[in-house]
Every structure is written in structure tokens, then in C-alpha cells.
C-alpha positions in Angstrom: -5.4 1.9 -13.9 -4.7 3.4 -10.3 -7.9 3.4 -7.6 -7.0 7.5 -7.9 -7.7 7.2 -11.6 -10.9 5.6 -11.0 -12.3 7.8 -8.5 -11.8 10.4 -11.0 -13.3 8.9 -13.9 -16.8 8.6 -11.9 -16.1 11.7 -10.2 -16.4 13.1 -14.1 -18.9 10.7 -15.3 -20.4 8.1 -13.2 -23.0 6.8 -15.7 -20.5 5.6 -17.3 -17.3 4.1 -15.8 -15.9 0.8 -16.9 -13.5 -1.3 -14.5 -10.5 -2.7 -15.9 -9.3 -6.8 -15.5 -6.9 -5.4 -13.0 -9.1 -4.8 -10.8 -10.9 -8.4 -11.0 -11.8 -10.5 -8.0 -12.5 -14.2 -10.0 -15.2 -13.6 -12.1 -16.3 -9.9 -10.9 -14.6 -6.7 -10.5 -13.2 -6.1 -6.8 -15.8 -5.1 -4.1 -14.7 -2.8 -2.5 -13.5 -1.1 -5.3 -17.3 -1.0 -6.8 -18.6 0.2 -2.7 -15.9 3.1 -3.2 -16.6 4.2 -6.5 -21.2 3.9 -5.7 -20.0 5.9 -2.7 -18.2 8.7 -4.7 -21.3 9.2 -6.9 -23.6 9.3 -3.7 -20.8 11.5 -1.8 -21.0 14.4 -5.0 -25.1 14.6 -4.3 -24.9 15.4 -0.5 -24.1 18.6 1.1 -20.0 19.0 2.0 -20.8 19.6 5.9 -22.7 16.4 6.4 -19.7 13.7 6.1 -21.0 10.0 5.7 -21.7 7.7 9.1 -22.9 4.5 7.8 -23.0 2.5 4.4 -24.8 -0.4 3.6 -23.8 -2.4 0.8 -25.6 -5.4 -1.0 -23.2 -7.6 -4.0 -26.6 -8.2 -6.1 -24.5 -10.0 -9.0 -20.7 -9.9 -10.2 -19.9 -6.5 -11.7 -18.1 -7.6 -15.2 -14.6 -6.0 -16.6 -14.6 -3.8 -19.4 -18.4 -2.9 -19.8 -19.7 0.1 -18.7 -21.4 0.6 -15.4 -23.4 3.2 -14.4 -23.3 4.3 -11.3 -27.0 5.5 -10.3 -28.1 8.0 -7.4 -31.6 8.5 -5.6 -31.6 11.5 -2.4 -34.1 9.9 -0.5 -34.8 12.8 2.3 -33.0 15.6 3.6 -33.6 16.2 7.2 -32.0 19.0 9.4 -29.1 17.3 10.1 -29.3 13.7 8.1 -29.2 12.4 4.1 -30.2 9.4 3.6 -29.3 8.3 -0.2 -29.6 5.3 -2.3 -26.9 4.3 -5.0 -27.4 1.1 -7.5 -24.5 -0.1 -9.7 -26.3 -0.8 -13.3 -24.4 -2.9 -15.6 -26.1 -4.5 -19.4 -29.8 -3.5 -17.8 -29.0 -5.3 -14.4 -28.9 -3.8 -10.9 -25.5 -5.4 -9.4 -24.4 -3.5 -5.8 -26.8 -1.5 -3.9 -25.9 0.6 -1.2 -27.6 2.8 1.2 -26.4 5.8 2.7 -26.4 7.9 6.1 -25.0 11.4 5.9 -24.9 13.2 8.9 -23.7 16.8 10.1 -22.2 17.4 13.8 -24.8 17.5 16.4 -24.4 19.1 19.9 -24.0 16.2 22.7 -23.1 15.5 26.4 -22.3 12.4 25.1 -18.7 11.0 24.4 -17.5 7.3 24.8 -14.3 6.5 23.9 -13.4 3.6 21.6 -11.2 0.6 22.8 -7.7 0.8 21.9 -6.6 -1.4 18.9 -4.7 -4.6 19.7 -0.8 -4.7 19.4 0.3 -6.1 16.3 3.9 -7.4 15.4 5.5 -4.4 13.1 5.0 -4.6 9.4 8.6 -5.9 8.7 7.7 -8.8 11.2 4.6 -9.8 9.5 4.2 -12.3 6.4 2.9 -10.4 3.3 0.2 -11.8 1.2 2.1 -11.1 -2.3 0.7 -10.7 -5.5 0.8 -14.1 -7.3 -0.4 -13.5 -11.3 -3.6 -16.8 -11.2 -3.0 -17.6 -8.0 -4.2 -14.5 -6.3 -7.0 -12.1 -7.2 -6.0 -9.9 -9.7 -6.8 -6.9 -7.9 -4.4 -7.9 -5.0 -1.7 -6.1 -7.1 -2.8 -2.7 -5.8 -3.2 -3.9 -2.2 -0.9 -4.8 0.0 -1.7 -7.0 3.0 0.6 -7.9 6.1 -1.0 -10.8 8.6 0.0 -10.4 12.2 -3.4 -12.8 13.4 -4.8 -16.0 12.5 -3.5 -18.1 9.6 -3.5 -17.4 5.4 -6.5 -18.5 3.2 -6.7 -22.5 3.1 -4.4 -23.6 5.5 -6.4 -24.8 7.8 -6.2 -22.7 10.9 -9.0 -22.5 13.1 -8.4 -18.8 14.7 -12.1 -17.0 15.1 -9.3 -13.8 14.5 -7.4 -12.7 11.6 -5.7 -8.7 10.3 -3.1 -7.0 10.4 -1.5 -4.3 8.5 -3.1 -3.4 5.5 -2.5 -0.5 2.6 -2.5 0.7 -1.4 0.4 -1.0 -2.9 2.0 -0.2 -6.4 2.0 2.8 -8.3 -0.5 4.9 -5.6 -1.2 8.4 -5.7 -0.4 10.3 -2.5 -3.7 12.1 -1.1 -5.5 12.4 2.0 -7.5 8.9 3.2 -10.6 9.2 2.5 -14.1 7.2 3.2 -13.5 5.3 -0.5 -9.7 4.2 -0.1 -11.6 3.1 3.0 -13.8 1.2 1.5 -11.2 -1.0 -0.8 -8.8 -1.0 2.3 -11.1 -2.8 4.3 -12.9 -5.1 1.9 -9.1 -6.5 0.8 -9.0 -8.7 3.2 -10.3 -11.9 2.3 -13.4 -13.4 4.5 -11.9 -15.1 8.3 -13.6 -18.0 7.3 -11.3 -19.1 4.3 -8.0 -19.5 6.7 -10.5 -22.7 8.4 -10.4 -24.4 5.1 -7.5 -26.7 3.5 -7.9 -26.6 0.0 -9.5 -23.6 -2.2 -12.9 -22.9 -2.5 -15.3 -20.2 -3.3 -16.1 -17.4 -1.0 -18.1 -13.8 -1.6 -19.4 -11.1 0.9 -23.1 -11.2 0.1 -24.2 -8.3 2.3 -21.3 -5.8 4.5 -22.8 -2.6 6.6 -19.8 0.0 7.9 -19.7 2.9 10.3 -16.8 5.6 10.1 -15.8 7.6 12.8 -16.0 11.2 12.2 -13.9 13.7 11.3 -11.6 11.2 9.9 -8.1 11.4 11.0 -5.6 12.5 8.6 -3.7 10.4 6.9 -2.7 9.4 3.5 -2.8 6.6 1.5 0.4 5.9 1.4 -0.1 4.8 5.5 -0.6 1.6 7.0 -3.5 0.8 9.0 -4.6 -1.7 11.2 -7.3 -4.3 10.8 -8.8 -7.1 12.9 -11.7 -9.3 11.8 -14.1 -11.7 14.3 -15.8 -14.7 13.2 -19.5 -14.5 15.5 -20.8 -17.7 13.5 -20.3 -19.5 10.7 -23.1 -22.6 9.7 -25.1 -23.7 6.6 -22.5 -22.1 3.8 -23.3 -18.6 5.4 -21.0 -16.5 7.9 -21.3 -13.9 10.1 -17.7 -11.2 10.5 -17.3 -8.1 12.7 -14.3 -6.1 12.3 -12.7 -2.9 12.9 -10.2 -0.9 11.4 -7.4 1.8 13.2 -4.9 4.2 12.1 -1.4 2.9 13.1 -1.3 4.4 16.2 -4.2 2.9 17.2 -7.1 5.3 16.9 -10.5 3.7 15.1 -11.5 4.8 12.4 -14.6 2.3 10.7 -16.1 -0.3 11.8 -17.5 -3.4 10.1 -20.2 -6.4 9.5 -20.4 -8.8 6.8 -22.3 -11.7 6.1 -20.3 -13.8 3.8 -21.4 -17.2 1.6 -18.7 -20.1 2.3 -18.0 -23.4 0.9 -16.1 -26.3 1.3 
């Protein structure tokens, strides 16, 4: 099942969407996939002209393949300018993701700061591909397609505080403007910057990830490559701390990123 597919089916019913083993990430469905699709269902309950700012997202528990989840919805207040919504993913009685919501319209400012320019990667073809590897890879890896330029692969042992590169929807994708949920699975593909300092495979999860967009966004489609750079701040006790940021080709930001992630090993 495409990510296109999925956005429709909770577009059309979102107490009731079930995730297929495609889509798995070990023993739970894909993250980001689960962010984008809670996002969706809080996106359909907020006025068109007040285009989402900031998301934060808590992985209470693993969201199971093939059993329904219901994507809940709660409009906390509507202000002049700002939403601010809360989604829960409900799966067998259980809250599993929760994620809270800023929607804001334009305002008037004398304010304008311009963001850094992205770093200069190697081109795609000059960059190693992570490929999809049936049990040795997350199964949801066969819909993403990631290209490292920094830092070293998951358990080899390299000690870089950096790692990105290019990043994109892989496979059979449907060609549509990028929006804030390809967004969301585009940037939560890449595995935590911790797991390149190990030698040998372990366990890793995101347990709690915040994100700002820039808006508008810029346009582009999903069958584009972006850019993506993570920063290890600090890492200690099984718990680590990630900032990252994420660019259109050219260069031009377009979210930014925090996650606290559970390590071992």
C-alpha cells in the first residue's frame, strides 16, 4: 500500500485505518508514517488559511499491523490567528502516539530573519544508498529511499556527531505536491545519529520528536530529493538528544527537528 493510499484512507475514515506489515518498523508500524497520518486527521479539523507551524509528537507504545487504529481529534481553542489541536492514535483500547498541534495564519511583522544556507552535500549519484534488504532492514525502508553524504551507516562504528544526506519516496510513489505529511515520513526515515556510534545491532526508538515547518511551503513534489542533516547535542544513560534540519535541494529550509531518542548497546 502506497503512503498516497494511506493518506486517503484516513482522509475518508480516520477512526478506522489499519497499517499494513509494509509499513513495519520491528515490532511497530513506521513513525513517521503514524505522525503523518494523526496529522492528516488534525489538518481536516482546522481552518485551510491557518497552515500548521509546529507538531509535537509522543510514541506512547508500538502501533501494531493489521488492526485498526483510530485516529482521534480534540480542537482545543481557536484564537484570532492560532489552533491549537490535540490528536491520539487509539489502537485495542490503548492510546499509542500523541501529538499536539499549532496552526497558525500569516500575521503582519517587521520581522524577517533569514535561515542559514544548507550544507553542500556530494550529488545523489555520489552518495551510498541505504537499500532495501527484506529482514535486514525495516520493512518500511522499501518506500524510502535514503542517500548518506555525512557520518557513517547504522553499526559501524563511526563516531561523527553528523549524519544526512539526500532523502525521498522510493517505489511505486504517487506524484503530488509535498506536503507537511510526506514531511513527516521523510524526515523520521532516517534512523537515530546515535546508531552509526555502535558496532553491532541493537535497539533504538524516538520516544519523544517536536518539528517546526517553514511556511508557505515550497513547492515541490514528492518525487524530489531533499536534503537532511542530523546533530547529536548529547547522548548519556540510554537516552539521546538530535537536532536536525531539513532543505529543499537547492538549499532552502523547509522543517526543522528535535528528538529525544532511547539507545542501547
Amino acid at each position: 500500500m502506497r503512503f498516497s493510499d494511506l493518506i486517503d484512507a484516513v482522509r475518508r475514515r480516520p477512526d478506522a485505518v489499519t497499517i499494513a506489515p509494509e509499513w513495519g518498523q520491528g515490532r511497530a508500524s513506521f513513525g513517521g508514517l503514524v505522525a503523518a497520518l494523526q496529522y492528516e486527521a488534525m489538518r481536516a479539523r482546522v481552518p485551510a488559511d491557518r497552515p500548521v507551524r509546529s507538531l509535537a509528537i509522543t510514541f506512547v507504545g508500538p502501533v501494531e499491523a493489521d488492526v485498526p487504529v483510530s485516529f482521534e481529534v480534540d480542537v482545543l481553542r481557536e484564537g484570532k490567528a492560532v489552533s491549537q489541536v490535540l490528536g491520539r492514535a487509539v489502537q485495542n483500547g490503548q492510546v499509542v502516539t500523541v501529538v499536539q498541534g499549532s496552526f497558525g495564519a500569516s500575521r503582519s511583522s517587521v520581522v524577517a530573519v533569514q535561515a542559514d544556507p544548507a550544507p553542500e552535500f556530494k550529488s545523489v549519484e555520489q552518495c551510498q544508498e541505504l537499500p532495501y534488504i527484506k529482514g535486514g532492514t525495516p520493512e518500511f525502508m522499501r518506500h524510502l529511499a535514503l542517500c548518506w553524504s555525512v557520518g557513517g551507516l547504522p553499526f559501524t562504528g563511526n563516531k561523527s556527531r553528523s549524519m544526512g544526506g539526500w532523502v525521498r519516496l522510493r517505489g511505486d510513489v504517487k506524484e503530488e505536491p509535498l506536503n507537511e505529511a510526506h514531511i513527516l515520513a521523510l524526515v523520521d526515515a532516517w534512523p537515530p545519529a546515535l546508531l552509526p556510534h555502535l558496532t553491532q545491532m541493537a535497539p533504538g526508538s524516538t520516544l519523544t520528536w517536536t518539528i517546526e515547518f517553514v511556511q508557505p511551503l515550497l513547492e515541490l513534489t514528492t518525487l524530489d530529493w531533499c536534503k537532511y542533516l542530523a546533530e547529536i547535542e548529547h547522548a548519556q544513560d540510554g537516552y539521546g538528544h538530535v537536532a536536525a534540519r531539513f532543505w529543499s535541494a537547492d538549499g532552502r529550509l523547509i522543517a526543522m527537528s528535535r528528538q529525544t531518542v532511547t539507545i542501547f548497546g
